[in-house]
BAPAKE-920768 format. One record per atom (N, C-alpha, C): residue in one letter; y, x, z. Coordinates in steps of 0.02 Angstrom, whole numbers, padded with zeros to 5 digits, always signed. Last residue first. Layout:
# BAPAKE-920768
AYXZ...
# end
This chain:
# BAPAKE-920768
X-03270+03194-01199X-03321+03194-01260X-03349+03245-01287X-03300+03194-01027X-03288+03235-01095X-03317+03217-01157X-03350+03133-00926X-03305+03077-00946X-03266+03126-01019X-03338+03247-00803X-03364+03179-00815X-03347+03141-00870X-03340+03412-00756X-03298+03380-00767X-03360+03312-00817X-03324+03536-00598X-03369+03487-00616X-03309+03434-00667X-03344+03721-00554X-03295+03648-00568X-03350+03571-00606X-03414+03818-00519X-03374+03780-00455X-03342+03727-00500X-03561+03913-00566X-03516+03875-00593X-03482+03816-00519X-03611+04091-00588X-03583+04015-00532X-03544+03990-00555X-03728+04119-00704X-03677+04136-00679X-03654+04064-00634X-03861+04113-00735X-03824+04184-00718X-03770+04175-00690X-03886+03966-00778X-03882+04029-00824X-03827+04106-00797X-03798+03914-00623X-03834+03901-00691X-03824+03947-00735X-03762+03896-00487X-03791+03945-00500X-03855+03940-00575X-03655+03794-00391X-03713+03790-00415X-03703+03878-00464X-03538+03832-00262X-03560+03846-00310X-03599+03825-00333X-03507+03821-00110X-03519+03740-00140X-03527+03750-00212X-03475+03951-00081X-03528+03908-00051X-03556+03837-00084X-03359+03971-00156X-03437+04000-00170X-03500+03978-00136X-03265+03883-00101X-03309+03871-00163X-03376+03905-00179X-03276+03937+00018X-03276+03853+00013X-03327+03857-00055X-03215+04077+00009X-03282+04068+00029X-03319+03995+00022X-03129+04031-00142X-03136+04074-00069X-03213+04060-00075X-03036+04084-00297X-03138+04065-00258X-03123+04100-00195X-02921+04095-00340X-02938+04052-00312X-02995+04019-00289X-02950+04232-00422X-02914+04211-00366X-02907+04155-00332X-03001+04175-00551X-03039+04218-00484X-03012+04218-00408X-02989+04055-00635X-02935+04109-00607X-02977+04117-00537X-03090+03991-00684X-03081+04042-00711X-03029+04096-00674X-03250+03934-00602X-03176+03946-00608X-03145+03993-00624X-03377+03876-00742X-03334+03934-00677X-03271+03911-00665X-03445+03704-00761X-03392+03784-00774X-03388+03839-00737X-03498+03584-00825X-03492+03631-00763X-03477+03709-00780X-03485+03431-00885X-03485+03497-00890X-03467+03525-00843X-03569+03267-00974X-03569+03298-00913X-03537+03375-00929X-03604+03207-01084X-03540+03185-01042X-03515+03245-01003X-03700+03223-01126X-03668+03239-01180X-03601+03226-01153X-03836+03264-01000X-03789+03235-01027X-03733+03265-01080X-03887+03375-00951X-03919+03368-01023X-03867+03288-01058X-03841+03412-00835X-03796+03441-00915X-03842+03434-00977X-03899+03351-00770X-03841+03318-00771X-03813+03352-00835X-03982+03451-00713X-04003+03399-00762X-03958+03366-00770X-03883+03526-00612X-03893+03558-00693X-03936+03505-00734X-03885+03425-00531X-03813+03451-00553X-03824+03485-00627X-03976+03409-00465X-03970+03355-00510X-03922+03397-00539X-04005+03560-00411X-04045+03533-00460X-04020+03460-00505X-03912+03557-00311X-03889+03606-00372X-03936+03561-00431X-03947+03457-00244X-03869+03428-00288X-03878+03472-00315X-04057+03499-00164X-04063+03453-00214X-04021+03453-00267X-03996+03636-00090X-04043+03623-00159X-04052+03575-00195X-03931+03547-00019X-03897+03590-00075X-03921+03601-00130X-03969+03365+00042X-03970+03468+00050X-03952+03494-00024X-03865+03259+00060X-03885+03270+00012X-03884+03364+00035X-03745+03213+00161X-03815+03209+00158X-03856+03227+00133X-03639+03264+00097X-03649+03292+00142X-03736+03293+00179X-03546+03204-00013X-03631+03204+00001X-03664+03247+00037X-03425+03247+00018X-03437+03166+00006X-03515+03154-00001X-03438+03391-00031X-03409+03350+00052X-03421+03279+00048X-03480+03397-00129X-03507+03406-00104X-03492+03408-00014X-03351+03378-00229X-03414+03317-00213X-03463+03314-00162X-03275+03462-00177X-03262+03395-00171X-03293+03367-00171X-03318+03580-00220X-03307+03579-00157X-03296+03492-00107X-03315+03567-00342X-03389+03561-00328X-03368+03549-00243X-03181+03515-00402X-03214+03570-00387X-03272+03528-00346X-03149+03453-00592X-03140+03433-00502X-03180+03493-00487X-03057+03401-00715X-03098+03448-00682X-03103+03430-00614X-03064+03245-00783X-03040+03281-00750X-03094+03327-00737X-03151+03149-00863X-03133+03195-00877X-03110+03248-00865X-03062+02993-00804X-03119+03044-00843X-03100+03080-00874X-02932+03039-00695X-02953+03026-00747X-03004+03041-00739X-02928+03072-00547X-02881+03044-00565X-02897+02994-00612X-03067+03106-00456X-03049+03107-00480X-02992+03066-00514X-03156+03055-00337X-03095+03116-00308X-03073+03104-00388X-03236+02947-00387X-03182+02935-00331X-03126+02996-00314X-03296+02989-00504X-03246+02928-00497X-03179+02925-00452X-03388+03069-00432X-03340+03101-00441X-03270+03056-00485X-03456+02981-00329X-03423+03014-00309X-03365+03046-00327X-03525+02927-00447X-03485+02888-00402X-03435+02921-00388X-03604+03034-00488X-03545+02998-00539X-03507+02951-00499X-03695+03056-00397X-03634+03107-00420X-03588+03085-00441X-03774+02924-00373X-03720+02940-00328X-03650+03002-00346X-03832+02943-00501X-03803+02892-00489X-03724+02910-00438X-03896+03089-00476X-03848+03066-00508X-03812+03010-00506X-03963+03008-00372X-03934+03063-00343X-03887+03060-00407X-03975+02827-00394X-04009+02889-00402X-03966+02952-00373X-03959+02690-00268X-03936+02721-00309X-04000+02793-00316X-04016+02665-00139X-04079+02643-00211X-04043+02676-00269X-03925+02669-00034X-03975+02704-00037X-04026+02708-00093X-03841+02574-00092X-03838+02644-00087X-03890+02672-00096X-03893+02439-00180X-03890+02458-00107X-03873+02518-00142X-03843+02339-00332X-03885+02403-00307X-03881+02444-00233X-03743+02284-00373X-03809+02255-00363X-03866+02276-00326X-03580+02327-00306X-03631+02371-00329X-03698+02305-00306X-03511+02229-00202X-03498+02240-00278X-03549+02266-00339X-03615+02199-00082X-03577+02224-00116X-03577+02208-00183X-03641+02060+00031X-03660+02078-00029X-03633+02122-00072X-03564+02043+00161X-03639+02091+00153X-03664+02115+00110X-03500+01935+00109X-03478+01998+00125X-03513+02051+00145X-03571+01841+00108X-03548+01863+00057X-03512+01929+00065X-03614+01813+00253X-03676+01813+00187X-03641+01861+00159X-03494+01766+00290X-03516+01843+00329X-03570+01844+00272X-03472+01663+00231X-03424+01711+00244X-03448+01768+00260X-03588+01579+00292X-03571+01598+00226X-03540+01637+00219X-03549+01573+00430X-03613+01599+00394X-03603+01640+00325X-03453+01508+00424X-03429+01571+00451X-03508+01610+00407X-03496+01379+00389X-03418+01432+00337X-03447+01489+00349X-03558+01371+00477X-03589+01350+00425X-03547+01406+00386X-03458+01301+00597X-03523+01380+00592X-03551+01419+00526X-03382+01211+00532X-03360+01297+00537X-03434+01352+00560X-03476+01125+00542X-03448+01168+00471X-03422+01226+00475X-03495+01124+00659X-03553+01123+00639X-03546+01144+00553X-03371+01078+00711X-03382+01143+00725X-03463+01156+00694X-03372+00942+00629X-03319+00991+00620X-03362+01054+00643X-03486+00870+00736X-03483+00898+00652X-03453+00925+00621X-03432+00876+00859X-03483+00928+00832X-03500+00927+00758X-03315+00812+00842X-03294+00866+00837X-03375+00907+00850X-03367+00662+00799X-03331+00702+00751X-03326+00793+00753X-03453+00652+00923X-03474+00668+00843X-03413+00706+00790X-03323+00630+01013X-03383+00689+01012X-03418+00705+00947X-03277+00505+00945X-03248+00574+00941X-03269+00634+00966X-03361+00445+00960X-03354+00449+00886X-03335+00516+00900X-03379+00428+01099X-03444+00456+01059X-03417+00448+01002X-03240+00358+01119X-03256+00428+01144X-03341+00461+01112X-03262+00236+01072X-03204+00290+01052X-03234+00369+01038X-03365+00188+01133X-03389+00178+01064X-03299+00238+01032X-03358+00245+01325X-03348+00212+01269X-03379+00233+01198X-03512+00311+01393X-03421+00320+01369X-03419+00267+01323X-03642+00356+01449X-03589+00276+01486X-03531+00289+01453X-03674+00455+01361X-03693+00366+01343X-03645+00314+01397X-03625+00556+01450X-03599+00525+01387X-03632+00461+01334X-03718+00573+01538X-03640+00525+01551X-03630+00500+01519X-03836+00616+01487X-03834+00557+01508X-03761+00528+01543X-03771+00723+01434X-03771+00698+01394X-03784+00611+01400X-03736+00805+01586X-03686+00770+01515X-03674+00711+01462X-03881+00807+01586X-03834+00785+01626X-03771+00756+01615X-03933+00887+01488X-03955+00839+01498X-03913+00789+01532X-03805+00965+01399X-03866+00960+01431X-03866+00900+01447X-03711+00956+01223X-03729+00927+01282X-03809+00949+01339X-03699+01068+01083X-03749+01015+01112X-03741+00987+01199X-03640+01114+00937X-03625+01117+01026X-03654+01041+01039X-03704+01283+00868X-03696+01195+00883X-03685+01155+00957X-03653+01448+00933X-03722+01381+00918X-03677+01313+00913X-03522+01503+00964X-03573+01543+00918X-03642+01501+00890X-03487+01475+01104X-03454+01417+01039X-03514+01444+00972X-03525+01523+01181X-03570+01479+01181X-03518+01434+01110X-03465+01670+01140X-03540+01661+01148X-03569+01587+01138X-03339+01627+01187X-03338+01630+01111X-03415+01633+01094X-03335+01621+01317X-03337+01527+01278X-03337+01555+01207X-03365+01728+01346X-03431+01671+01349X-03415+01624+01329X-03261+01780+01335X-03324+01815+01296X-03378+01748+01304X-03135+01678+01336X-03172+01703+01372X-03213+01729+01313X-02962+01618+01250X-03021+01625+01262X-03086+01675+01282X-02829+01582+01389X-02867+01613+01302X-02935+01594+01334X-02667+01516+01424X-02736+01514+01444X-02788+01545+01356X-02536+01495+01547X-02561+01534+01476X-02638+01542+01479X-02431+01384+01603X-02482+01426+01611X-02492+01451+01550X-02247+01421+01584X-02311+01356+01582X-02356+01415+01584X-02258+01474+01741X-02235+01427+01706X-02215+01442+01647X-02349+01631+01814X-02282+01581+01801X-02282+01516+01760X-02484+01647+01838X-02431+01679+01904X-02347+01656+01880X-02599+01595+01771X-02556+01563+01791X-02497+01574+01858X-02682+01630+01643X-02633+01668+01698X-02576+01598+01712X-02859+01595+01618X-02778+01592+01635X-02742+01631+01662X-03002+01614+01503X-02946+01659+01568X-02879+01620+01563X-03142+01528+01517X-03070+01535+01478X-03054+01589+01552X-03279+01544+01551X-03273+01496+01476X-03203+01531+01457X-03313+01554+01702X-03299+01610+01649X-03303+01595+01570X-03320+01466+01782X-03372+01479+01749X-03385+01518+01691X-03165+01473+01830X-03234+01477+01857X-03322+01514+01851X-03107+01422+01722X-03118+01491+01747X-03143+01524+01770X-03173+01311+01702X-03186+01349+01652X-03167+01417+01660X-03120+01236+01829X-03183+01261+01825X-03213+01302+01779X-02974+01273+01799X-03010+01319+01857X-03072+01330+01860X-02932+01184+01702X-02951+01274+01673X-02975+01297+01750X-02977+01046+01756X-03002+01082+01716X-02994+01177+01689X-02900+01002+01851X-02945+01038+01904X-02981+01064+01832X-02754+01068+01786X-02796+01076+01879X-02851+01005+01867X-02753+01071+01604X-02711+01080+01687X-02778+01063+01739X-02705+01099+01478X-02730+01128+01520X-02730+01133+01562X-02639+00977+01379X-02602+01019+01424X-02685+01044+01440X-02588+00927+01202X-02649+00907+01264X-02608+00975+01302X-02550+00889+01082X-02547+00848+01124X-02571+00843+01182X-02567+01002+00993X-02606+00952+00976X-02600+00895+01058X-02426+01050+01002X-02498+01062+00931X-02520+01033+00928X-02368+01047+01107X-02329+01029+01069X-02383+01031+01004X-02468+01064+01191X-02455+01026+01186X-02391+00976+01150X-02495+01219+01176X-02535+01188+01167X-02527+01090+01171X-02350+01250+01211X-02385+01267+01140X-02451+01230+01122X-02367+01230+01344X-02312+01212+01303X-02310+01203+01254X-02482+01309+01399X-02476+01231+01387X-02421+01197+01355X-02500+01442+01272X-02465+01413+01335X-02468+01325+01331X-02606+01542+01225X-02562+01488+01213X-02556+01466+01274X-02678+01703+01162X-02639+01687+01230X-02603+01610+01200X-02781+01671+01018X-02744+01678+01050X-02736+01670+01136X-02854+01590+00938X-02857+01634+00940X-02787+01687+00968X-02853+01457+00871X-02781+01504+00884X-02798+01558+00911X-02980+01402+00893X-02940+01407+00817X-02859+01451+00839X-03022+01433+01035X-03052+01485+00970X-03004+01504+00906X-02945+01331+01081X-02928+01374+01082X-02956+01449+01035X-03009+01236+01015X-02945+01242+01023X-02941+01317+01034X-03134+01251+01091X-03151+01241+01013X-03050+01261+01000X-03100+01220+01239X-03141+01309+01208X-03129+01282+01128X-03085+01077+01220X-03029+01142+01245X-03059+01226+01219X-03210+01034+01176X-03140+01021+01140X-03066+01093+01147X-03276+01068+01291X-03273+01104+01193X-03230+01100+01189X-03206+00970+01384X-03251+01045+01390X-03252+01079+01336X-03259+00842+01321X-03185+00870+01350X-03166+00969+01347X-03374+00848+01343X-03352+00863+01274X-03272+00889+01270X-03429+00975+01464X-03422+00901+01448X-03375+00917+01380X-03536+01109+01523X-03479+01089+01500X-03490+01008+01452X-03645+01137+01570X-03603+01129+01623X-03525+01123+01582X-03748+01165+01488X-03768+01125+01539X-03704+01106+01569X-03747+01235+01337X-03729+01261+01408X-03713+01188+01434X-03757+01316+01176X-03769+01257+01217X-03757+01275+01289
# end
């Protein structure tokens, strides 16, 4: 809402939101029939609603942080305005109604739009997943197939959050699964320091590979 703009006033900020854009009065009046001209984009420049550049022909005019701020609420008239806008014609109050009920859907959309996109795929927030939960995610994601081997080095960069001790511990209740298997690596030559660090340490010996999805 804001005291100092007339419907005229939206209309132009509401325009210009939907293009989202630099438009030129050329463009803007080959679209929808209207120009941007003296003494209106000066006071909206003014009042920091729009930016022009007008150092050539045709002007070029976008939209301000504050006309995208005050477009963000239902667009309401102040007091002052609003007592003009009873002396307007029966035209001109349709066509104010019309265009606060239009931008009164698009708020609405946008709502919705942003709702649903907050909602992941997963029913389940992250954080409520289980630590296994999260293993099996994880190892979905570096992996090709179920089943693949993967190194411990992998999962345990993707749960970085997760202290060591915990992941060794889900890691070996994980082999009470009929799914689950953890190995050594067998060619020795390929344990640096990465892997022995990102080792778990079941029945004696360090196991670095992790595989999901084995019958």
């Amino acid at each position: 809402m804001s005291d100092d703009l007339s419907p005229a006033d939206y209309a132009i900020l509401v325009l210009l939101q939907i293009e989202d854009r630099e438009i030129s009065n050329t463009e803007l009046n080959k679209l929808y029939g209207v120009r941007l001209v003296s003494p209106a984009y000066e006071k909206l420049n003014a009042a920091g609603y729009v930016v022009s550049r007008t150092d050539r022909r045709p002007y070029r005019h976008s939209l301000a942080d504050k006309g995208t701020r005050v477009l963000g609420s239902p667009l309401v008239l102040g007091e002052e305005q609003a007592e003009a806008a009873e002396r307007r014609s029966t035209r001109e109050k349709l066509l104010w109604a019309a265009l606060t009920a239009k931008h009164k859907e698009v708020l609405d959309l946008r709502a919705a739009t942003e709702s649903d996109a907050d909602q992941s795929d997963d029913p389940r927030p992250q954080d409520l997943l289980s630590l296994e939960e999260r293993i099996r995610a994880v190892y979905d994601q570096v992996a090709d197939d179920p089943g693949d081997w993967v190194n411990l080095t992998d999962i345990r960069a993707l749960l970085k959050d997760v202290p060591k001790a915990d992941l060794d511990k889900a890691l070996e209740q994980m082999l009470d699964a009929t799914d689950v298997w953890l190995e050594p690596e067998v060619n020795r030559h390929r344990i640096g320091r990465r892997e022995k660090e990102a080792s778990v340490r079941i029945g004696g010996e360090d196991r670095h590979k992790l595989a999901i999805g084995l019958p």
